[in-house]
N, C-alpha and C positions, 0 to 999 in steps of 0.2 A: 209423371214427367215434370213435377215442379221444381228438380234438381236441377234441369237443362238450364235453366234462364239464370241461376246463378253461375253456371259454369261457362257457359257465353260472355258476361261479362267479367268474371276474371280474365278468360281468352284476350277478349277487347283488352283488358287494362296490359295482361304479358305484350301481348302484340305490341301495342304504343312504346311501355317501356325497351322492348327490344330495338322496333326501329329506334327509338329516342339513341339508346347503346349503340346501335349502326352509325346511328347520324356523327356520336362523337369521335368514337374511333376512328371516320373518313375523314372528319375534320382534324384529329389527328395526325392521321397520314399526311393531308391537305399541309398542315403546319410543320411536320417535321421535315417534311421535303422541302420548304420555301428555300430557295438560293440565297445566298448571302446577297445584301439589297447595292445591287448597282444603279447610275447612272441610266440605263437602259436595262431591263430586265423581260426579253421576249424569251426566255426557255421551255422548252416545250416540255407538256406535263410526263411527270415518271410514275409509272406503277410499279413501287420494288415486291416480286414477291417472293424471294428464296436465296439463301445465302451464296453468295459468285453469281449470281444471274440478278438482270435484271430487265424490265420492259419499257421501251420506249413505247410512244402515243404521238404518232405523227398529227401534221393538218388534214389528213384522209382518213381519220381513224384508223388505218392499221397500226399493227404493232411488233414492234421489233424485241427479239431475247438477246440480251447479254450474253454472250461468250466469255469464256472461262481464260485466263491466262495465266501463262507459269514463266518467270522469268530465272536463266540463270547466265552469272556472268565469271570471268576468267578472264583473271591479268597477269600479264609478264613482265614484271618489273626488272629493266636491266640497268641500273646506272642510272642515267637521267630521262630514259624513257620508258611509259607505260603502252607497253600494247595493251588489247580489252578486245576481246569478244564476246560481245550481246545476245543471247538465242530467248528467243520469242517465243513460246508455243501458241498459239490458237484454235483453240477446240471449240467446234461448233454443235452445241446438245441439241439443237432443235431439228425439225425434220424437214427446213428450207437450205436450197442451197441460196450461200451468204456472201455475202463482202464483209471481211473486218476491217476497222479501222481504230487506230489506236493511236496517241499522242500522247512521244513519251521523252523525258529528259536526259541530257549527256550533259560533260563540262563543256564549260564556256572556250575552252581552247581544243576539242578534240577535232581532229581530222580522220574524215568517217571516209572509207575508201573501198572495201570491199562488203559486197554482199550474197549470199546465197539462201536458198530454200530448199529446204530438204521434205518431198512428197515423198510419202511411203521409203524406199532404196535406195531413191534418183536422189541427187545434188546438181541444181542448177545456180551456173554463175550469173552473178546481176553487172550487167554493162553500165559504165556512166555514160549519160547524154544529157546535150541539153534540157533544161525542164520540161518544154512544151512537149520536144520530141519523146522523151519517157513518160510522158502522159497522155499522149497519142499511143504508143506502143501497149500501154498497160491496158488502157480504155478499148484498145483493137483486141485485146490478146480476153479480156474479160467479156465481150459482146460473144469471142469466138466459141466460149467454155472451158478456154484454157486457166490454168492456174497461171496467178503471176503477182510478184510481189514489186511495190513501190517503196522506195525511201526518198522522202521531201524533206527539206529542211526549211522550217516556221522564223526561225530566231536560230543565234549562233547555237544556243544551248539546245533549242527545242525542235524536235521533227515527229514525222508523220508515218507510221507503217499503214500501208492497206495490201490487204491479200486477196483474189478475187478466186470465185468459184468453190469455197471451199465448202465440200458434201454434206451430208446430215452425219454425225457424230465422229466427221472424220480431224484428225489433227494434222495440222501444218507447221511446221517450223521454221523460222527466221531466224537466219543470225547475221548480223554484221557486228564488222570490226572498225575499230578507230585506235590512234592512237594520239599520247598528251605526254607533256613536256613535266618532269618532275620539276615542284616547285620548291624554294631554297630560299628561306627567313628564319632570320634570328636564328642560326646555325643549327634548323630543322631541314627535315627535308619532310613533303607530303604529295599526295596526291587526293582528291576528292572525286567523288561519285555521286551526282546526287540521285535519289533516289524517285522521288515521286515531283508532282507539278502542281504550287498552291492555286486557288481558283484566283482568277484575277478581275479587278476593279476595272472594267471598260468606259471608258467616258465615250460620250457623243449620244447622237440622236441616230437610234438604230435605221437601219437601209435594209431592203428585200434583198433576199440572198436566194437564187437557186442550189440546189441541192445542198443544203446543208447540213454533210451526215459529217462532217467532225466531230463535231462539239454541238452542246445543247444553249450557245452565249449568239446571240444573233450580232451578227459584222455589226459597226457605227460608221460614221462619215470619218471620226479620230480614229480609228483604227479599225480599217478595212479588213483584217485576216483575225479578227476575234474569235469566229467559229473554228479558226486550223490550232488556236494556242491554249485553249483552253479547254481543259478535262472534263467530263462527269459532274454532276455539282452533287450525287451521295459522299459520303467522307466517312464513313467509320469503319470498316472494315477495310484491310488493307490486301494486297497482293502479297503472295510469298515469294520470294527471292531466296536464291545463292549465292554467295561471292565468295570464289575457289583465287589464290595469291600464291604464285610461282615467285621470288622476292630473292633478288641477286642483287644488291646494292652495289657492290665492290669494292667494300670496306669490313670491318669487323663495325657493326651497332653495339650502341649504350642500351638503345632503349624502340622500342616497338612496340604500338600501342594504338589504336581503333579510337576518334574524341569519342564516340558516341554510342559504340557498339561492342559488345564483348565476342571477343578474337577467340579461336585455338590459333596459336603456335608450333611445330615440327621444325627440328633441325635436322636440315638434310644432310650438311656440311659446316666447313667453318663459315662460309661465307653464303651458303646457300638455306632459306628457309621456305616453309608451306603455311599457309595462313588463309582458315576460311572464319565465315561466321559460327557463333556458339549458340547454335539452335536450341539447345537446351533451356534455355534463357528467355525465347520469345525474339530471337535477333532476326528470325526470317522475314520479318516486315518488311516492305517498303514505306518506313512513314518518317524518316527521316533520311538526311543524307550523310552519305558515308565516308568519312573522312580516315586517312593512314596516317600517321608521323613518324619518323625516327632520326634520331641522331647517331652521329661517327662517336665512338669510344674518347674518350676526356678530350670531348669539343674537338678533335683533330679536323672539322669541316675544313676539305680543300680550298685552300686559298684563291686556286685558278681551277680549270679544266676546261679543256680543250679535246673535242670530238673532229671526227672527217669526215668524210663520206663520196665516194667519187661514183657519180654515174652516166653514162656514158663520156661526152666529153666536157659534162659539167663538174666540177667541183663544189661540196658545202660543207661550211665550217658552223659548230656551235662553239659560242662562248660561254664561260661560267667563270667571273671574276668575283669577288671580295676583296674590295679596297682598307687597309687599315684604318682602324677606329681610330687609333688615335693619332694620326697623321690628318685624314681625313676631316670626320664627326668629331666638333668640340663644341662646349657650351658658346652659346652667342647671348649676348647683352641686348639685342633687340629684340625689343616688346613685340605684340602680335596681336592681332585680332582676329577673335576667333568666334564664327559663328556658326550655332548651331540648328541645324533642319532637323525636326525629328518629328516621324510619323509617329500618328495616333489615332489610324484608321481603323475600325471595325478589324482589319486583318491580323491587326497586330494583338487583338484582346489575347487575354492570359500572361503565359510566360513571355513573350516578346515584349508586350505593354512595362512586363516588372526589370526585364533583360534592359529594354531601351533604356525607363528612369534612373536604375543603380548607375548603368555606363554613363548616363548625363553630370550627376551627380560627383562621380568620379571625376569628371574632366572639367568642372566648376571648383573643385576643393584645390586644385593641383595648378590654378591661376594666381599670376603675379599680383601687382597693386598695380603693375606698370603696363598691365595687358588692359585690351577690351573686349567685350562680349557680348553677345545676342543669344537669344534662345528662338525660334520660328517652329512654332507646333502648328500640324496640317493632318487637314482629314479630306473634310467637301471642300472647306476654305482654309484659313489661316491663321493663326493669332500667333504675334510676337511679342514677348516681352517687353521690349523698349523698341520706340523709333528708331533708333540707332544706335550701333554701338556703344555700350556704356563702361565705364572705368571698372576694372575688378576688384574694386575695393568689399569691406567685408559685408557692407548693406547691402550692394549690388548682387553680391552672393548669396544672400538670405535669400532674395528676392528671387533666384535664380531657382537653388535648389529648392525652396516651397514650390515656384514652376512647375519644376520635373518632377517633384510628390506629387501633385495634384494632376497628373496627367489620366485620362480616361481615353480606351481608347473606344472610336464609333464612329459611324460615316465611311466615306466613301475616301479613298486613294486618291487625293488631287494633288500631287509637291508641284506641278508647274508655276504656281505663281507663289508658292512659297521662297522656289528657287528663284526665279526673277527677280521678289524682294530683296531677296540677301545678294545678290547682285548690284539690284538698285538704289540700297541701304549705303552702299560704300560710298562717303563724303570727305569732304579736306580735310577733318581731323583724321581721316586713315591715311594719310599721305605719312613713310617716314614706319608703317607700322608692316608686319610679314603678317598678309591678312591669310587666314585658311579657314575652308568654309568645310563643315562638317556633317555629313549625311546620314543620319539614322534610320535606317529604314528595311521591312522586310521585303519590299522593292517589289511587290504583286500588282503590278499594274501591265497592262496591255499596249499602252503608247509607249513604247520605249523610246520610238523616231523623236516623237517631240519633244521629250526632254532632252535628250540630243542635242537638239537643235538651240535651243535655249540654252545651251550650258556653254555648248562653243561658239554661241555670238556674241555672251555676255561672262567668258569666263576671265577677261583680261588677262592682269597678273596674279591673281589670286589665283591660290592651290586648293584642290577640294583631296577631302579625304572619304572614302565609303565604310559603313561601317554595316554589314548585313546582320539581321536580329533574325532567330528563330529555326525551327529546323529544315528547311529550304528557301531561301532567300530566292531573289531573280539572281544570279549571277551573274548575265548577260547585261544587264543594266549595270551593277553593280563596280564589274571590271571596267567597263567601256565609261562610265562616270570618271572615275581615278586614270583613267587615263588620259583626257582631256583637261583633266586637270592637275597633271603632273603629279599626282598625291598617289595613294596605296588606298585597299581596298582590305578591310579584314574585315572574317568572320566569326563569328561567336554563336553559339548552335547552342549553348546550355546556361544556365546562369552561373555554375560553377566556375566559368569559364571568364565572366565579368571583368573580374578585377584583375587578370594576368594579361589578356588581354587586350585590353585597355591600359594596363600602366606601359604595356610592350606600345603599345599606339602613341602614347602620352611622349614617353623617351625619343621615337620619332619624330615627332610635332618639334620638342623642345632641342634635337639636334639638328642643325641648319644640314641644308641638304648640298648634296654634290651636284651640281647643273652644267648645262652645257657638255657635255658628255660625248665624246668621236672616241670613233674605235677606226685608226691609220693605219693605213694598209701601204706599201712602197709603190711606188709609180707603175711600176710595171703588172699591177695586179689589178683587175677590173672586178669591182666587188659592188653586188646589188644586195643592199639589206633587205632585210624583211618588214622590218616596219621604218618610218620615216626617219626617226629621230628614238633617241632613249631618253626615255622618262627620268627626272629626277630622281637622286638617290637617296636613303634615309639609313640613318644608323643601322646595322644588321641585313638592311638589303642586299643584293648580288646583281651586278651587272649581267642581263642574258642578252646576247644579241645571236643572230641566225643569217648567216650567210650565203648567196650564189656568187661563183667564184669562175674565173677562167683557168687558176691553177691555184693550188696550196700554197702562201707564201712562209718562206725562211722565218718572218718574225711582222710583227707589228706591235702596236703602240696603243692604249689607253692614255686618253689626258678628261683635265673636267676641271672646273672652277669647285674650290673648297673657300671655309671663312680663313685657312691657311695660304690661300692664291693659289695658282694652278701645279694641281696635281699629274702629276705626267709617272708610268709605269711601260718600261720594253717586256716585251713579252718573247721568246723565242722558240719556234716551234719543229717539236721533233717529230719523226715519223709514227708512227704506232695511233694507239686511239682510234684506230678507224670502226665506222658503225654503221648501220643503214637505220633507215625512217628519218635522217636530218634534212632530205627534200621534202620530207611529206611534212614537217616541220615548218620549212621554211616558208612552202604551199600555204598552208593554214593561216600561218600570221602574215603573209603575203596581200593574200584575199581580205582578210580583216582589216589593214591600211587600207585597202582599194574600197573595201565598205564605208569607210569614213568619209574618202573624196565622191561618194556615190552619193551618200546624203548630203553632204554639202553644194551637191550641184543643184541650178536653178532649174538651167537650160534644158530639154530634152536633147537635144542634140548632143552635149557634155556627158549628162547622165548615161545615153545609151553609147556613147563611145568607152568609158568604165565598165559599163557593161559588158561589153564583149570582150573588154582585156580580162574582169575575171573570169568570165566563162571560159578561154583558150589557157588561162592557168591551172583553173581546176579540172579540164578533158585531160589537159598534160598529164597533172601529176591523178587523177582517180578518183578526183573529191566529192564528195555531195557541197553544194553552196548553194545562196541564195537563187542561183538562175541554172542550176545543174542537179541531176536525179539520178540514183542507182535502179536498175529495174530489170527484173528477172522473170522470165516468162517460159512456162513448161510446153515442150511444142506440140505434146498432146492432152486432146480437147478432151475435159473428163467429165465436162457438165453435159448429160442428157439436153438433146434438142428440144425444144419447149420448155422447158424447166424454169422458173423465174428466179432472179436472185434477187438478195433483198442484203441493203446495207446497215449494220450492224455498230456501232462504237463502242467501243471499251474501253471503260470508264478506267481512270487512271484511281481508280476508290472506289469500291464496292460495298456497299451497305443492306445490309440482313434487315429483314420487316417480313412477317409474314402475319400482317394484323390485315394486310390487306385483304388476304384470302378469307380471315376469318370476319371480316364485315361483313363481305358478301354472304355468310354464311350464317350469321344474325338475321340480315336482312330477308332471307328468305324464309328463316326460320317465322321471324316477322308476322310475314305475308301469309303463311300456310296457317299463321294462330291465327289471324282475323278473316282469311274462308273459313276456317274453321268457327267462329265464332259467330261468323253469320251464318252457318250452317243451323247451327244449336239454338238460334232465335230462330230461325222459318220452322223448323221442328217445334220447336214451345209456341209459337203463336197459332201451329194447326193443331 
C-alpha cells in the first residue's frame, strides 16, 4: 500500500491546480462581463451560458433565460415616403411561462401607428390609448393569462415591446408599422434604419427602482428612465435581421446603394425595383445601422414637389423645395468662428476615436487666417485648447491639429459643461464674427433632457452643427441638437466616408445660409404647420414643410433672407399628386414641436396643459408618443391557473461564453480529486 500516499498527494496537488483553473476562468467570466464603466454602475450580475440565450441573477437569486429573437423588416418606398413594417418573433426555450421585454431602435422621425400580434392563426389589433391606460389594460390582461402585447415609446427614436404569458417553447410575433419622410441632401435622396442601440453613459447618483425588468442600468436622479433606454450590456454576438425594399421612387435612378451594407437589386420595372440584404456576406447583422441612398439620373433632382392629401374635412399639404444655388448660396467674406466639441469618451474608443480626429482635422486645414477657433475635448470633464477663441493662423493650426492626433478616447460621456463652455467662451472679440459651434459626438448618453435644456438657454445666435461618429449614433439627440440650433446634423458611419462628408459639411459652413424662411399661403387659407418655424438653409439643402389646411390653395409663395437680399419664389398648384400618410406625417413632426414647448415648461400647470394637447393629437391621428401606447390583448386566457410568470429582457446583443458551464465543471472535478485524496491518506495511514 505504499503507492496510496503518493497518489494522494498528486490528488491534493490536481485538486488545487484545478480549483486554482476554476478560480481563473470565473474570474474571467467576472472580467469579461464588467459593463462599460459609468457614473453609476448597479447592473445586475449575468451568467451567459449558450449562444442566443442568456441568464439573468436577480436580488432574490432566481434566474431568468434569455429568449431567442428573430427580427424581419419591410419597406415601401413611394416617392418621399417610407412605410416599414417591423415583425418581432419571440420564442420562449424555457419551460416557464414569461414576459418579454425588449428595447429596440426606430428613426428619429418615424410615426409608429399600427400594431398586431399574431398567436398561433389569430391576428389581434393593438388599440392606442393613453399611456397609463394601456398599461393598465396590459398589466389587467397579463395578471388574467391573457396574451397581450405593449408598445411604449423611451425617446423619439427608442421604445419598448413587452409580450405577456408567453408558454414554454411557444413563439409570438409582433409586428408594427411606422412610417418616415424620405430625406433630400445634396441632390440625394435617403432613408435610414438603425439597427441596434449603443449602451449609454448614465450620469447621476442611482435611485431604487421597483421592478426593474427593462434593462440591467439602474434609474439615476439625471435620468429617471435609464432602465427603459438601455439594452443588455453582452455585445458580441449580434441579432439576425432581414430587410426586404419594395422601391418606387418616381423617377428613373443614377445610382442605388446601401452606405454600409451589401444590397441585391431586382428590376421589377422601369421605375420599379426589389432590394434586400446580401446574406451571403455576413449582412444579417444587426450591428450597425442601415442606411439607403439614391439619386435621379444626370442630377435631374426635382426642383419643387408638392404632395396632398385630403382626409375627412381636413386638408394636408407636403412641400419639397430647392432653392437655386446660385441665386441663393454665394461665398460671403465674413469671417467665423468656429468651435469645436468633440467626444473622447471610452464610447468612442476604436474607429469613432480615428473617424472623429481625421473630420477634426479636416475642418482645421480648410480655415481662413480671418477665422477663429476652439477645440473643447470631453469625456468625465473637459479640456480646451485655448481660453477662447483664437485666430487661424498657421501656428494656431499646428496646435490644433496635434490636439486632434493626440486624442485618446476614455471616461465617461459628460458634453454638458463642455457645451456650456463654448457657449460661455463667446466674448467681444466674437462680436462681427458668424460664430457655429460644432458637435462631434457618437451622442451615447442617457440625459438627452439636459442638454436640451442648456443648448436652448445658451444657444443665442450662434448656429450649432451635429456631426454623428460610428455605427449607431443617438440620432435623437443628434437631430434635436441642430435643430435648436438652426445648423444640420450629419452622419458618417465609416471612415471611408470622412473626407466626402465632411468637405460636403465644410461647403455648408462656408455658404451663408437662407434664414428667416415663410412658406405664404392667400388669406383665405388657414394653414397650421407642423413645426414652428423652418430651420435655416444651407447650400444643397431642401426646404420640407408639412401642412393642415382648411382647403388646397391655388398657389403660394416661398420668401427667405439671402447674402443676395430677399429671395421671394410663387409657386402654383395643380391638381394631381394626391397621397395618403401626409397627416401621419404631419402628426409626427406636430408632437415633436409640442415636445420642445413641453421641456421648456417650468410650471406644472403649463407642462400638463402640452400634455394633453399631444395626447388628443396622437389618439387622433394612431400615434405611439411620449404620453400614448399601442396595446393588444388576446381575449383568451392561455396561461394555466397557477402558473407563475417570470419577466425576461432581450438583450439588444447577445454574447456566446460557455466557459461558464465549464468552471463549474473543473470545480467539481476539483472537489471529487481532493475526497478522493483524502480517501487514499485514511487508507495509507490504516
Amino acid at each position: 500500500m505504499s503507492y496510496i500516499k503518493p497518489i494522494g498527494a498528486v490528488a491534493v496537488i490536481i485538486a488545487l491546480a484545478t480549483l486554482t483553473y476554476s478560480h481563473f476562468i470565473r474570474a474571467d467570466i467576472s472580467f469579461t462581463q464588467k459593463p462599460q464603466v459609468r457614473s453609476t454602475s448597479l447592473a445586475n450580475p449575468i451568467n451567459e451560458v449558450e449562444y442566443g440565450s442568456i441568464v439573468y441573477t436577480l436580488g432574490d437569486k432566481s434566474t431568468l433565460t434569455q429568449m431567442a429573437l428573430d427580427t424581419k423588416v419591410q419597406m415601401n418606398i413611394t416617392g418621399t415616403i417610407n412605410r416599414v413594417s417591423l415583425e418581432q418573433s419571440f420564442t420562449n426555450p424555457s419551460n416557464d411561462w414569461v414576459e418579454g421585454v425588449y428595447v429596440f431602435p426606430l428613426p428619429t422621425d418615424s410615426a409608429v401607428d399600427h400594431l398586431t400580434m399574431h398567436v398561433g392563426n389569430r391576428i389581434i389589433e393593438g388599440q392606442i390609448k393613453e399611456r397609463k391606460e394601456a398599461k393598465k389594460i396590459y398589466n389587467k390582461a397579463k395578471k388574467a393569462g391573457k396574451k397581450a402585447s405593449l408598445i411604449e415609446q423611451q425617446r423619439s427614436n427608442i421604445f419598448t415591446t413587452k409580450v405577456a404569458n408567453i408558454g414554454p417553447g411557444e413563439t409570438v410575433k409582433i409586428a408594427i408599422e411606422y412610417q418616415q419622410a424620405v430625406k433630400i441632401d445634396q441632390n440625394k435622396f435617403s432613408i435610414r434604419f438603425p439597427m441596434t442601440i449603443g449602451e449609454r453613459y448614465i450620469p447621476g447618483k442611482a435611485v431604487a427602482t421597483a421592478n426593474n425588468t427593462t434593462g440591467v442600468v439602474a434609474n439615476t436622479h439625471r435620468v429617471k428612465d435609464a432602465s427603459k433606454i438601455t439594452p443588455s450590456i453582452s455585445s458580441s454576438v449580434n441579432r439576425p435581421i432581414s430587410i426586404a425594399i419594395n422601391f418606387k421612387s418616381g423617377f428613373n435612378t443614377s445610382n442605388i446603394d446601401a452606405s454600409y451594407h451589401d444590397i441585391n437589386i431586382i428590376d421589377i420595372d422601369t421605375l420599379t425595383k426589389h432590394i434586400t440584404l446580401d446574406t451571403t456576406k455576413g449582412g444579417n447583422q444587426a450591428d450597425r445601422d442601415f442606411e439607403l441612398v439614391w439619386q435621379a439620373n444626370n442630377l435631374l433632382t426635382p426642383e419643387l414637389a408638392l404632395f396632398t392629401q385630403q382626409k375627412g374635412d381636413d386638408h394636408y399639404l407636403m412641400l419639397m423645395a430647392t432653392p437655386p444655388s446660385d441665386k441663393v448660396f454665394t461665398k460671403s467674406s465674413t469671417p467665423r468662428e468656429l468651435i469645436f466639441v468633440i467626444d473622447s469618451s471610452g464610447s468612442m474608443m476604436g474607429s469613432s476615436m480615428i473617424q472623429a480626429s481625421k473630420a477634426l482635422v479636416q475642418a482645421i486645414n480648410r480655415l481662413k487666417p480671418a477665422d477663429r477657433f476652439n477645440i473643447i475635448d470631453f469625456d468625465t470633464g473637459f479640456d480646451p485648447l485655448f481660453d477662447s477663441a483664437m485666430p487661424a493662423i498657421n501656428m494656431n493650426k499646428k496646435h490644433g491639429i496635434r490636439f486632434a492626433n493626440n486624442l485618446v478616447a476614455s471616461g465617461g460621456t459628460e458634453p454638458l459643461e463642455a457645451i456650456k463652455f463654448a457657449f460661455d467662451s463667446r466674448d467681444s472679440r466674437s462680436d462681427g464674427f458668424l460664430r457655429q459651434v460644432i458637435f462631434l459626438t457618437d451622442g451615447q448618453v442617457g440625459n438627452e433632457d439636459e442638454i436640451f435644456r442648456t443648448v436652448r438657454q445658451n444657444i443665442d445666435e450662434d448656429r450649432l452643427f451635429t456631426i454623428g461618429i460610428g455605427s449607431a449614433p443617438n440620432s435623437h439627440l443628434m437631430t434635436t441638437l441642430s435643430e435648436y440650433g438652426k445648423g444640420s446634423y450629419t452622419f458618417i458611419g465609416d471612415i471611408a466616408e470622412v473626407k466626402d462628408k465632411m468637405i460636403d459639411l465644410f461647403e455648408k459652413l462656408e455658404s451663408p445660409a437662407m434664414t428667416n424662411i415663410n412658406i405664404n399661403f392667400p388669406m383665405d387659407i388657414n394653414a397650421e404647420q407642423a413645426l414652428s418655424s423652418i430651420s435655416d438653409l444651407y447650400k444643397g439643402e431642401v426646404i420640407t414643410a408639412v401642412y393642415k389646411l382648411n382647403a388646397i390653395p391655388s398657389n403660394l409663395s416661398i420668401s427667405g433672407d439671402s447674402v443676395n437680399g430677399v429671395f421671394t419664389k410663387d409657386i402654383n398648384i395643380t391638381p394631381g399628386n394626391s397621397t395618403t400618410g401626409i397627416d401621419v406625417l404631419w402628426a409626427r413632426r406636430k408632437i415633436d414641436q409640442m415636445m420642445h414647448e413641453y421641456r421648456a415648461q417650468y410650471r406644472r400647470i403649463e407642462r400638463d396643459k402640452v400634455q394633453a394637447d399631444i395626447t388628443n393629437i396622437a389618439l387622433e391621428h394612431h400615434l405611439v408618443s411620449k404620453f400614448t401606447s399601442l396595446v393588444a390583448v388576446d381575449i383568451t386566457p392561455s396561461k394555466p391557473n397557477g402558473n407563475i410568470i417570470s419577466t425576461q429582457v432581450v438583450t439588444n446583443k447577445v454574447k456566446a461564453a460557455k466557459t461558464a458551464t465549464n468552471a463549474q465543471l473543473w470545480m467539481m472535478l476539483g472537489l471529487t480529486l481532493i475526497l478522493l485524496s483524502v480517501f487514499t491518506r485514511r487508507k495509507a495511514d490504516s
